[in-house]
N, C-alpha and C positions, 0 to 999 in steps of 0.2 A: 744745861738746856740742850747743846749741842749734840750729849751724850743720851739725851730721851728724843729727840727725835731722831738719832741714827735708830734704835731701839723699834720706835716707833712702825720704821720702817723696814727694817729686817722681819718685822713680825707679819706686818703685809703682805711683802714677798710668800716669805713660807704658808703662809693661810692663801695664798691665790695658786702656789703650788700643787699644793693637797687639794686645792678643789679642780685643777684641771686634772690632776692624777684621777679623780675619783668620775668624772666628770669623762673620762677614755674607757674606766674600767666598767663603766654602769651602761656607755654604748655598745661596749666587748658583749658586754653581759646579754646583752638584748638582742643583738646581732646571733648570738649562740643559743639564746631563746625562740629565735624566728625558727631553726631548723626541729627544734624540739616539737614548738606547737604544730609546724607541719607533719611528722611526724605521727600527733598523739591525734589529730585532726582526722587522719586518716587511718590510724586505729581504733578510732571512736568509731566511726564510718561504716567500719569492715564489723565490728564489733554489733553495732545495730541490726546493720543487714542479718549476721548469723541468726538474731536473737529474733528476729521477723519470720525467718525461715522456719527456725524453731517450731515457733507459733504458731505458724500455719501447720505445721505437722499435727500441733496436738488438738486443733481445733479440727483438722481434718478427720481426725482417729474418734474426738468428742462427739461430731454432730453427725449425720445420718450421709452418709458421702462413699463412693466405689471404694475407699479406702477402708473403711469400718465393714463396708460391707465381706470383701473381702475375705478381712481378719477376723469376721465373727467367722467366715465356712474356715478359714483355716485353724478356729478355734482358740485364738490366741492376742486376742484383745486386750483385755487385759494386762497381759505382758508388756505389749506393746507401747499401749496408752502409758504405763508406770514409766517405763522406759525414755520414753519421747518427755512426758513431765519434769523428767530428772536432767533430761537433757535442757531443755528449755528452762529450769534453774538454772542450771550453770552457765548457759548464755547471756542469761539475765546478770547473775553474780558479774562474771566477766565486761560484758558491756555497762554495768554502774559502776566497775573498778575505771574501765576506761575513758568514760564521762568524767568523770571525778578527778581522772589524771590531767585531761584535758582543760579544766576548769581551774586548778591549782595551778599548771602553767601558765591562763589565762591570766590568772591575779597576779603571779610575781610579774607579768608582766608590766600590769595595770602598776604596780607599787614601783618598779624600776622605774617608768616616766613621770611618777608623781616627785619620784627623788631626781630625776634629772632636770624637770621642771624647778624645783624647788636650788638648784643652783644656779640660777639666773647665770649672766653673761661670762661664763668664768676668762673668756679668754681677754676679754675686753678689760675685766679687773687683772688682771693678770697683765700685760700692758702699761697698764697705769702705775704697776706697783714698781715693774721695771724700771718707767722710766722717773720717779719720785728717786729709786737707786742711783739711776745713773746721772740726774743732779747734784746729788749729794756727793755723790764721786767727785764728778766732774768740778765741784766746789771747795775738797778738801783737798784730791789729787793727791793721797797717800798710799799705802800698800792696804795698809788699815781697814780702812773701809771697802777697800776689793774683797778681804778675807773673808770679812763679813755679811758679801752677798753671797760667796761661796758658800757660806757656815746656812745661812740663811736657806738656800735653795736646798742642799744635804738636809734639813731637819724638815722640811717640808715633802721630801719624800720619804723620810723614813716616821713620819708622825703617818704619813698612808697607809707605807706598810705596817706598819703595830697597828690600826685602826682595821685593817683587813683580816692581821692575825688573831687578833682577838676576837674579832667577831666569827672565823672560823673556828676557831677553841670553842667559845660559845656555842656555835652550832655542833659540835662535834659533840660536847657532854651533855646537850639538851637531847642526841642520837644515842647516845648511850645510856640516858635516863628511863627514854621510852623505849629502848632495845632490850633493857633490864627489865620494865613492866612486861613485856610482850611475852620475855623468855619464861618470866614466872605465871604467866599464864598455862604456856605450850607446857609446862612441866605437871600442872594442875591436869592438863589435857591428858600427859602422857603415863599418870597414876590413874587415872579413870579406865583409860583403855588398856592399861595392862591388868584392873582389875574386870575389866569386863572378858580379857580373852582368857583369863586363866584363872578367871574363879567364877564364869558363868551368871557373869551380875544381872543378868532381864532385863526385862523392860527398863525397869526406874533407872539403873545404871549405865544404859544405854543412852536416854534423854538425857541425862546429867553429863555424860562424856561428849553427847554432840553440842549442847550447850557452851559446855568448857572450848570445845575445838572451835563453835563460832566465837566465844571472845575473844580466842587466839589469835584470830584472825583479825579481827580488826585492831587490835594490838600492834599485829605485824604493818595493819594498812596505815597506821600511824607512823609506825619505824618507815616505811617509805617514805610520808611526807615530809619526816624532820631529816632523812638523807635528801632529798631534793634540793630540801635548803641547805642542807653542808655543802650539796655539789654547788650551788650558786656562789658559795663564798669561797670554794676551793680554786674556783674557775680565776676568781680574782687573783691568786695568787699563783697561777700555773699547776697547779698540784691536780695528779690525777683523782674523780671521783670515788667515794666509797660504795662498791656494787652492793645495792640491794639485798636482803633476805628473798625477796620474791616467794612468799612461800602462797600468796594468794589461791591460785590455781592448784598446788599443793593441799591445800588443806579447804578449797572450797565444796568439793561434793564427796561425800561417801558412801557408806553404805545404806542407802537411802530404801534400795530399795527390796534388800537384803539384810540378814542379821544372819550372820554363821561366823562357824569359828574363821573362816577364810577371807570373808571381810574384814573380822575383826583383826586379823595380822593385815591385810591390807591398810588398815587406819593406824596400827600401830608402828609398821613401819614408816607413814607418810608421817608423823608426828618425829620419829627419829632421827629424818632425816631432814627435818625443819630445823630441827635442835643442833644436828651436826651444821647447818648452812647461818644460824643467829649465831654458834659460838664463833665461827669463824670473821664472820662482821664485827663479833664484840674485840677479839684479837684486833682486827683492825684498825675500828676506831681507837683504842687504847694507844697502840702503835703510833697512828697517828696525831693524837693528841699529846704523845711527848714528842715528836718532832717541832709541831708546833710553840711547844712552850719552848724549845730549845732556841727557836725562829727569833719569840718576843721576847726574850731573856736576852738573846746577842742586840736586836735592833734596838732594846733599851737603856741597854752599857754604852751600844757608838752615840744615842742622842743626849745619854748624860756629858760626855765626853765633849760632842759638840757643846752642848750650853756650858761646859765649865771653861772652854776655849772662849766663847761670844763675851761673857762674864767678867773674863779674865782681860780681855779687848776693851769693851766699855768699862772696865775702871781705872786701865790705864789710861785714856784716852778721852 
């Protein structure tokens, strides 16, 4: 009986542990989410504004205004109007990239207080579990039961840390899942447009390569959102972030409003050099996800180690 309620009690401890550990890292987390959303707040902002301006350019050049008028005597409207369209795309592209970044940092925020909520008063059980220990102590007054809040508190931080690691493993191969869709996309993109530029594919192979190059793209805008969340879970563990592909603005406008051979190496380099900046992320992640396994491999040998000591305690005892 003696020996299930020291038991009892050591497990206490360690579970009021791991929730104040998690319970510092989810404030860490939020605290370092504050400077992000101000941040993307104000790149949304900036991002609107341009796309406003945009706007007005090409509503200006559309409707009957000193501006159109102008450009019809200098005969070159047209141009113009293409021009300014193309532009106010990619203001557009840009500012619902920006929106979108802002909204996703909006929700891990939203989801970080639903989990710190959802750990009710940890310091208050945390307290209680202490002093249930220090009873018990105080009741048997052996070396014994000391060790055993020692063993007790050590497994309650290293069941955090494995709880963190693993969930960054998680999010590392769920970034290299969809880094892996993305690339096999960009490669679909990047056979189209080197059949367009060197074997004159027209129209129809032209639509089908900028087709290919918009799915790439949101391919990629995926691979950003599932580094987001690696960086959340890396944060936890002090480790720096996995930089981005970023290839958004890369591969968002082309030759829209042109078709020559000199576009077409223009498209075919900007694909090239997407593929060089995803392989180098894919290295990384990789990289990264065997440090981590190396992480939870060590912290799960010291917590066997610990419970065959706790084990070896309460049967003696």
């Amino acid at each position: 009986m003696a020996a299930e309620e020291r038991h009892v009690i050591a497990e206490r401890v360690a579970a009021a542990v791991d929730d104040r550990r998690r319970r510092d890292h989810l404030r860490a987390q939020r605290a370092q989410l504050a400077e992000v959303i101000a941040s993307r707040t104000q790149e949304d902002a900036a991002a609107r504004a341009a796309l406003a301006a945009e706007q007005r350019d090409v509503v200006a050049l559309e409707s009957f205004s000193f501006t159109r008028v102008w450009s019809g005597l200098r005969g070159d409207t047209d141009e113009r109007l293409g021009r300014e369209r193309a532009e106010a795309q990619q203001a557009e592209y840009v500012a619902a990239a920006a929106a979108e970044k802002l909204q996703r940092t909006l929700a891990e925020d939203q989801r970080l207080q639903t989990e710190l909520a959802g750990l009710g008063d940890v310091d208050a059980e945390y307290a209680h579990a202490l002093a249930a220990q220090e009873a018990w102590h105080a009741s048997r007054g052996d070396s014994v039961a000391q060790e055993l809040v020692d063993n007790a508190r050590r497994r309650g931080d290293l069941n955090a840390e494995r709880r963190e690691v693993a969930e960054a493993i998680h999010a590392a191969v769920d970034a290299s899942r969809v880094l892996n869709d993305a690339q096999e996309r960009l490669r679909s993109a990047g056979g189209w447009s080197t059949y367009d530029t060197f074997f004159g594919g027209g129209f129809i192979a032209d639509m089908v390569k900028h087709s290919k190059i918009d799915h790439a793209s949101r391919g990629f805008a995926d691979v950003d959102r599932a580094l987001d969340r690696l960086s959340t879970e890396l944060r936890d563990l002090k480790l720096p972030s996995v930089r981005g592909v970023d290839v958004g603005e890369l591969l968002g406008t082309f030759d829209v409003l042109f078709d020559n051979i000199f576009s077409d190496w223009m498209v075919r380099g900007r694909i090239q050099e997407a593929q060089e900046r995803s392989g180098a992320v894919y290295r990384a992640l990789h990289s990264l996800i065997d440090t981590l396994t190396a992480q939870l491999d060590a912290v799960t040998a010291e917590l066997l180690t610990l419970e065959e000591r706790r084990e070896h305690l309460l049967a003696q005892n």
